[in-house]
C-alpha positions as CSV (number, residue, x, y, z in Angstrom):
1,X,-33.4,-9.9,31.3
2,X,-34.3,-8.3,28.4
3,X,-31.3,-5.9,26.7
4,X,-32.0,-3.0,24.0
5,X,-29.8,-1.7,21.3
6,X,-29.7,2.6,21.9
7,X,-29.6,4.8,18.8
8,X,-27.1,8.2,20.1
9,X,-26.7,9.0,16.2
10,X,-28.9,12.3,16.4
11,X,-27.6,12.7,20.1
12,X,-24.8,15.0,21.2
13,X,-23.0,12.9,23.6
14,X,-20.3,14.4,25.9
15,X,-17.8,13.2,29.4
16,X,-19.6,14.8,32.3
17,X,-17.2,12.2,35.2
18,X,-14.5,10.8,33.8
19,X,-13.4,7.1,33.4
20,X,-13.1,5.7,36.9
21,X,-12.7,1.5,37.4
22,X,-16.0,-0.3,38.1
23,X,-16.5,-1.9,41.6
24,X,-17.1,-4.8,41.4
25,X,-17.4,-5.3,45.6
26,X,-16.8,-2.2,46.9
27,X,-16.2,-3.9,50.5
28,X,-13.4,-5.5,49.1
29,X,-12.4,-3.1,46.4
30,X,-12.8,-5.7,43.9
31,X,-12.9,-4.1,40.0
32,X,-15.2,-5.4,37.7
33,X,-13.7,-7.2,34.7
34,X,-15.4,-8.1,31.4
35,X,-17.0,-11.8,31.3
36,X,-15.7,-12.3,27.6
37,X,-12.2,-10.6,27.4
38,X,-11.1,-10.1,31.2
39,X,-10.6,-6.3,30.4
40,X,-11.3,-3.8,33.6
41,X,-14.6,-2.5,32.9
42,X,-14.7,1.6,33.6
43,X,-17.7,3.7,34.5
44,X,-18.5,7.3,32.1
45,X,-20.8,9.4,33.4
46,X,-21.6,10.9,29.6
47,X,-24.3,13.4,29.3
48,X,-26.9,12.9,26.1
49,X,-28.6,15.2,24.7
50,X,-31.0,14.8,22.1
51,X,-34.4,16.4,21.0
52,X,-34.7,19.0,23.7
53,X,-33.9,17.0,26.7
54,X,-30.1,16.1,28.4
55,X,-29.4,13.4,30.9
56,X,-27.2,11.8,32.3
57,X,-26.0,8.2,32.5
58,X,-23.3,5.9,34.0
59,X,-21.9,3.6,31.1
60,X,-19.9,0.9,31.6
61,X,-17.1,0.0,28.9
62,X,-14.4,-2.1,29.0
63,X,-10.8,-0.2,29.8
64,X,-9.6,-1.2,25.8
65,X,-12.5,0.4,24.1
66,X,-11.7,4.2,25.5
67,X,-10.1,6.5,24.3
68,X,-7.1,8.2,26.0
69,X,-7.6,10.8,28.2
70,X,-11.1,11.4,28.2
71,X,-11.8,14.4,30.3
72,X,-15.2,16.6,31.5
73,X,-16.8,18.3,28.7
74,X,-15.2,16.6,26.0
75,X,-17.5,15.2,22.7
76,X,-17.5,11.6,22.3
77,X,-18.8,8.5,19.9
78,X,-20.0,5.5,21.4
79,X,-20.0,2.2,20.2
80,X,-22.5,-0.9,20.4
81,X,-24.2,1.1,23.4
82,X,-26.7,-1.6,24.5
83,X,-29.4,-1.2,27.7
84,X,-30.7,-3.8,30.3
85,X,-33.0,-4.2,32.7
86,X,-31.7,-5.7,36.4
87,X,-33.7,-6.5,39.4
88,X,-31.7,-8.0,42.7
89,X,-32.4,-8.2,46.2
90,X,-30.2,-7.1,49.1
91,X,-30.5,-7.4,52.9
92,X,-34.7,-7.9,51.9
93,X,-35.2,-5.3,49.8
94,X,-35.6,-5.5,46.0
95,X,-33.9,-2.7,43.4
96,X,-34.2,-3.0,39.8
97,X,-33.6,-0.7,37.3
98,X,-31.1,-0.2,33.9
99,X,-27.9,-0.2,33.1
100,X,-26.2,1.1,29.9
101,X,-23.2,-0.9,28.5
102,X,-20.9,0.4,25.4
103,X,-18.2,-1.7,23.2
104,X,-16.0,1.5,23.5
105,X,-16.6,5.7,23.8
106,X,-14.4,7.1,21.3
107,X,-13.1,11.0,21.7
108,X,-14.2,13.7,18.8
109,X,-11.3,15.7,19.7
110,X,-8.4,15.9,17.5
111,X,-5.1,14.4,18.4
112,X,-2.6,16.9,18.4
113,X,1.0,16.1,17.6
């Protein structure tokens, strides 16, 4: 499958559902875990906006590339975001469509302390 490099620097980026772990089987409750480092991966839904238009999207990132305590409304960077194309089949039918993976999503809020 084919996988795409995403340009967000011109976008406004911004946590519309916050981190929550990636199912991996959700009849078994098994979490997702990255191939390469064996880190949870979490789902962001993160709303873009860029030229006119907003949408939203579910981005999966491994648990040690976010930030702490990312919460709804809050500005964020993302890192190495990458799409791909997936196709399966399930109980006959076929669904394909694309997913969007980042390296990390990084908070624009200052720390306070």
């Amino acid at each position: 499958m084919a996988v795409f490099k995403v340009d967000t620097s011109t976008a406004f980026v911004f946590v519309a559902i916050p981190p929550a772990p990636k199912m991996a089987n959700r009849q078994t409750g098994e979490i997702a875990v990255d191939r390469e480092t064996g880190a949870r991966l979490m789902t962001v839904g993160l709303t873009i906006a860029d030229d006119g238009e907003a949408n939203l999207y579910s981005v999966s990132v491994p648990e040690t590339g976010l930030s702490e305590s990312l919460a709804i409304g809050m500005p964020v960077a993302l890192t190495g975001l990458k799409a791909r194309d997936w196709e399966s089949e399930f109980n006959g039918q076929k669904r394909h469509g694309i997913s969007f993976r980042a390296a990390a999503i990084t908070s624009l809020v200052p720390v306070q302390g």
